[in-house]
Phi, psi and omega in degrees: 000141175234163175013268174308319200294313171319320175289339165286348217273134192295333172315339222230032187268014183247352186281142170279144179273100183268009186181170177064019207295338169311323187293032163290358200258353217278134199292155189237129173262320185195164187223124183222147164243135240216106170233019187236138210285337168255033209264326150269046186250022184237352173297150167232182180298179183043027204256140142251145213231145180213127181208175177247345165091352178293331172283017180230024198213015170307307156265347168209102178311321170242054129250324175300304152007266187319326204274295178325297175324320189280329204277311185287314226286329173288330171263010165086001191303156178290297184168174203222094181281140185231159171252145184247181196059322163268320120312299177263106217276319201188162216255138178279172198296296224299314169314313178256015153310288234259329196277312172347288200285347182248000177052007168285101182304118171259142172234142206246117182252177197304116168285327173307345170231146218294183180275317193300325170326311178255329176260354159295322156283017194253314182298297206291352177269340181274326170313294171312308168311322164301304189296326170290341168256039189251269137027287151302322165270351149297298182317334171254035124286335197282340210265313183306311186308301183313358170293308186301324188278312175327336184052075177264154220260190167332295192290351197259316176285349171295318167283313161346298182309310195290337155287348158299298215295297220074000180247158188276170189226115176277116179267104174221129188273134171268278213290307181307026197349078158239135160205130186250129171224179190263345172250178177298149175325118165283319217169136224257136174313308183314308202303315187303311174307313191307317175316323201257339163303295170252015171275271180335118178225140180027220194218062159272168198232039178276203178266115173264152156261132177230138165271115191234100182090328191113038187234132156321133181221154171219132205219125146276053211297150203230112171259161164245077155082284172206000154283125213273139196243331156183214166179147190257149191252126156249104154298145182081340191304072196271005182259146177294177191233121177297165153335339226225318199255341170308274167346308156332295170310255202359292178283348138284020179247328182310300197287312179296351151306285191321328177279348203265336180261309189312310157282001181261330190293349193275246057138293201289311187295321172305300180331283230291359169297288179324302151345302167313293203298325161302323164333254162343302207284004170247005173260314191302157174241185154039055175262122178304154177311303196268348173277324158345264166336333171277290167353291214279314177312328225243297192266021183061038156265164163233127177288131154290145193288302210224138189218169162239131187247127181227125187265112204246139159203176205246165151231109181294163185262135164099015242262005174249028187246001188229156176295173182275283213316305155002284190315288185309337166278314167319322174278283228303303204286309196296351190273334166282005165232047166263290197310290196291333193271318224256306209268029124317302208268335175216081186268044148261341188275141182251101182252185186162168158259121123008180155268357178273343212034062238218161187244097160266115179232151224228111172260053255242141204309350162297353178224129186308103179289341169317296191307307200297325193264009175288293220282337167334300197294323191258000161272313212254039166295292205265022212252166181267039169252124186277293178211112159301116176254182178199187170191133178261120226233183178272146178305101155249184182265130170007313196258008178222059175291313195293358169269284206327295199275006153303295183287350152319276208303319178291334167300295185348292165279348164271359177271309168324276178326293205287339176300297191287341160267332164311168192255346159235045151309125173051035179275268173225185196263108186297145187301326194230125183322121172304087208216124186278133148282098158018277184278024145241351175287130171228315170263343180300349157315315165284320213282313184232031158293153182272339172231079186312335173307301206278248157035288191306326178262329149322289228289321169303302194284001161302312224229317200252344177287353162267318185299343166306314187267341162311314176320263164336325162220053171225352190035058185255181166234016180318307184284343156316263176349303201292318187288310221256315195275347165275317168333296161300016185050015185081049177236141183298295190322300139349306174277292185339305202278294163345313184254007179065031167231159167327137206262004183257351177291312197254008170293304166341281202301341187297303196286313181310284180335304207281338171308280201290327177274311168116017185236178213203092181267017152252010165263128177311311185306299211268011151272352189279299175332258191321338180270325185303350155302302202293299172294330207220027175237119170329314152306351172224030206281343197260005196265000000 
């Protein structure tokens, strides 16, 4: 109750408002009267105070007032009815200056009627009002519960809610991208990220208003610790909210937590399947085709002929100041917010961690890795990321995962070195992922394999096995050639004369090389390549 509605009460149809008239809104909690000189020190907020005002106006009249006046005004008081004429002859200007700029109402009552007259029907309405909102927040607890037992979905609390509000109402999980309403789509998950872009400041857990479009919003944001996990929307809501409908709210963002821990351990427990399985398929060798496919159907994937494997891992801000466990909650929620912002958007990739607890992602040739890693950059922009790195391996087949994700894990670590040697190791935190390709590593291939022996001989039959079998069926001299020209420090003029032949002869055979391999053999790197093949590959110590 407020003021005004005291002003209807018929008792009160002769008093006048002399001052304050903006506090008419201002709400009366209780009505007390006061004739003791120390009788407001027993006022509270929202208290309307009824005096006759004589124990503060005996000897100096508007100072004494003035003093009462100030004194509600500090306790929060409602407004103040006063009898004029007999103490008080007339209420001064300076008083009713003071009540104006202070939104403190004086209402000038009746002198003909007793105080029980006026605070009695002001009590028993505030009384009544109490007892309906005892009455109504019993009815909406007694209602959740019945919810809880019924164990009713989403959609049963929104109308739950929407039979309190009366307004339609909106359920929304961000990560899990659900959103439930009591009407046809009100509003789209973008339209909702724009709200929570520029509406949403820090992580209170009041009630927010927000005007959105030129439409009233009332938003319950629903957190985990300082993460927004969702929130429920009542469209239209320009009114305060009783006691009764708060409680509503309340108890629908609890239960709408509760389904938010309930999908997310069902959701973590999938994962860690899911997980397994992404293992096994980057480890295993010789896995049949058609047992996958089953495998993968079971984790409500559909498997692709051909994947590319990108190994993502973070540098956290702050990140040696934190624990491994830490770390690890931190990688489970981005990963869940991988799931929920990316893979809408590119639903052919297949994520999980590794055994490495490494971010594995399974790519397929259909999709533009530029892209993926634009947007990749712009979820985890505003994140507690300093920097992503990866390393990415080459497009193979479904059952030869397990080379991709060797040259995966080896771009990693040659990505992992240039990063932390670099000039913007712990500089600030970058927008776009730090991330090595395979098929651009050439000497780093040896350098940071784990098994350099093994590399060195891949790397011969990559680069050098054509030129062997040119050799073989051309009865040619090319791996000669090749050898006798690092020997000779790369001069044509030199390897000529070592081999006695024309330096345009050996210019031929250069450019052939350079054919067969795929290499620039004036570039220093892929002469470093080729000689470090050349000294250390097993495959090729007998030519």
């Amino acid at each position: 109750m407020d003021i005004s509605e005291i002003m209807g009460f018929s008792v009160l149809k002769d008093a006048t408002v002399l001052a304050g008239h903006k506090g008419m809104k201002n709400k009366v909690l209780n009505a007390t009267f006061i004739d003791a000189p120390d009788g407001y020190d027993w006022c509270k907020e929202g208290d309307f105070i009824i005096t006759t005002g004589y124990p503060f106006v005996q000897d100096h009249m508007e100072e004494g007032l003035m003093h009462l006046l100030k004194i509600l005004v500090e306790k929060n008081c409602s407004g103040i009815g006063i009898k004029l004429g007999r103490y008080i002859p007339s209420m001064p200007s300076q008083a009713i200056t003071f009540a104006e700029q202070n939104n403190l109402p004086i209402i000038s009552l009746p002198n003909q009627l007793s105080w029980s007259d006026i605070i009695y029907p002001i009590v028993s309405r505030i009384n009544k009002k109490q007892l309906r909102e005892l009455e109504n927040t019993h009815q909406v607890y007694e209602q959740f519960h019945q919810h809880l037992k019924k164990q009713g979905d989403l959609q049963d609390i929104a109308q739950l809610l929407h039979s309190f509000q009366e307004v339609p109402v909106t359920i929304f999980l961000r990560d899990f991208n659900q959103i439930v309403s009591t009407e046809e789509i009100i509003t789209s998950k973008n339209e909702i990220e724009n709200i929570i872009s520029n509406s949403l400041s820090g992580t209170d857990q009041a009630i927010q208003r927000i005007n959105w479009k030129k439409r009233d919003i009332a938003v319950k944001w629903i957190f985990n610790s300082d993460t927004l996990e969702g929130g429920i929307f009542l469209w239209g809501i320009n009114s305060e909210f009783t006691t009764w409908r708060k409680a509503a709210i309340e108890q629908a963002a609890a239960i709408v937590a509760l389904k938010i821990e309930r999908l997310k351990a069902v959701s973590a427990t999938f994962q860690r399947f899911r997980n397994e399985f992404i293992s096994n398929l980057l480890e295993s060798e010789n896995v049949e085709q058609d047992v996958l496919l089953r495998r993968a159907k079971e984790m409500d994937w559909e498997l692709k002929n051909n994947y590319k494997v990108l190994i993502l891992d973070c540098y956290f801000m702050n990140q040696t100041e934190k624990t491994n466990l830490s770390t690890w909650k931190q990688k489970n929620n981005l990963l869940e917010l991988l799931k929920s912002k990316l893979i809408p958007l590119f639903p052919e990739i297949l994520l999980g961690f590794d055994r490495n607890n490494h971010f594995a992602l399974l790519i397929t040739d259909t999709i533009n890795t530029n892209n993926f890693l634009h947007e990749l950059g712009k979820v985890t922009f505003n994140l507690d990321i300093m920097q992503m790195i990866g390393g990415i391996g080459r497009l193979k087949t479904v059952v030869d995962l397990k080379s991709s994700y060797k040259e995966a894990n080896l771009s990693l670590r040659v990505a992992h070195k240039q990063y932390i040697n670099s000039n913007n190791f712990k500089d600030k935190r970058k927008s776009q992922p730090f991330i090595k390709s395979f098929s651009d590593l050439i000497v780093e291939r040896i350098i940071f394999s784990k098994n350099p022996k093994d590399e060195v001989n891949h790397l011969a039959a990559e680069y050098l096995q054509k030129v062997i079998n040119y050799d073989n069926n051309h009865n040619s001299e090319l791996m000669h050639t090749l050898q006798t020209y690092f020997s000779c420090n790369g001069s044509i003029q030199e390897t000529a004369e070592a081999l006695i032949i024309h330096k345009n002869t050996v210019r031929y055979r250069i450019e052939l090389i350079e054919d067969l391999t795929t290499l620039n053999l004036k570039s220093l790197k892929d002469q470093l390549l080729l000689q470090m093949i050349l000294t250390g590959a097993t495959a090729v110590e007998s030519l």
